[in-house]
C-alpha atoms as one frame of an Amber mdcrd trajectory, in Angstrom:
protein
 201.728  -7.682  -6.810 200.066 -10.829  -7.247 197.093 -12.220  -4.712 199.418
 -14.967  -3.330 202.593 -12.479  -2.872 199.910 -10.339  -1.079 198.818 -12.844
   0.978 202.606 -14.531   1.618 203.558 -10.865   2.818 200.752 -10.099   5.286
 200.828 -13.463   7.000 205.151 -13.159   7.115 204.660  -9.403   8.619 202.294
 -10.523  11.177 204.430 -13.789  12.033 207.444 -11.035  12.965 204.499  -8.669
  14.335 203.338 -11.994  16.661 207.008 -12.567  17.701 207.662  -9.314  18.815
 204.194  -9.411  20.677 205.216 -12.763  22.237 208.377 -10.908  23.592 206.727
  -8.075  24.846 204.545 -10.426  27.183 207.410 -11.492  29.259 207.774  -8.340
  30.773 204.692  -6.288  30.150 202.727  -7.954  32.854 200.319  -5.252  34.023
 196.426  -4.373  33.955 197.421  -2.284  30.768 198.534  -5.083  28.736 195.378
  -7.303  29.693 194.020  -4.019  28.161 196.014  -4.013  24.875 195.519  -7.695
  24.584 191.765  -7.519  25.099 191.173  -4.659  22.981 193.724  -4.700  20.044
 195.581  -7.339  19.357 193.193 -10.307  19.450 190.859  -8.625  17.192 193.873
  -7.612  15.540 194.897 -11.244  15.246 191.292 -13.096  14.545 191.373 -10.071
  11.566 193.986 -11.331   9.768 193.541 -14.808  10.197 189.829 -14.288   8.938
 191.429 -12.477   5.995 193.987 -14.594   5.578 190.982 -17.471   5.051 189.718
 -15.208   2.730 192.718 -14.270   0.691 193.010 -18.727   0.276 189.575 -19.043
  -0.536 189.702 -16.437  -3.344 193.009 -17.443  -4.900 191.590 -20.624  -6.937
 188.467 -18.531  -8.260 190.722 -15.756  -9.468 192.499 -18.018 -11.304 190.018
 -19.927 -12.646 188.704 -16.558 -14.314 192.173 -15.972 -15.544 192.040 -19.927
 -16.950 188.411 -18.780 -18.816 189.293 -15.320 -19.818 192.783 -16.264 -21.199
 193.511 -15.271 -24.774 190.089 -13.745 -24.883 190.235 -10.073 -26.115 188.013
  -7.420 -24.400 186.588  -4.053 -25.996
């Protein structure tokens, strides 16, 4: 699997995962939820943002080492 199909799949999982969440909210409207909210899912969601960030910052480096190192043979 390549970096960007890695990347493409995470952020389409959690799109689903954030509808689903959004859904849930509408009638999970208790202390417990302000819970789950609070302590899971928005770490859960700055987490893959902030990885999702990542993921686009190292795409053009990796293939800018596959640009250098193409053709090149390795021992």
């Amino acid at each position: 699997m390549s970096l960007d199909m890695g990347r493409n799949r995470i952020y389409k999982e959690f799109e689903v995962l954030r509808l689903r969440w959004e859904a849930a909210q509408l009638t999970w409207q208790d202390v417990v939820r302000h819970e789950f909210t609070e302590q899971y899912w928005n770490p859960l969601d700055q987490a893959v943002l902030t990885t999702l960030g990542a993921l686009d910052r190292l795409a053009p480096v990796l293939a800018q080492a596959r640009q250098e190192c193409a053709g090149r043979e390795w021992l």
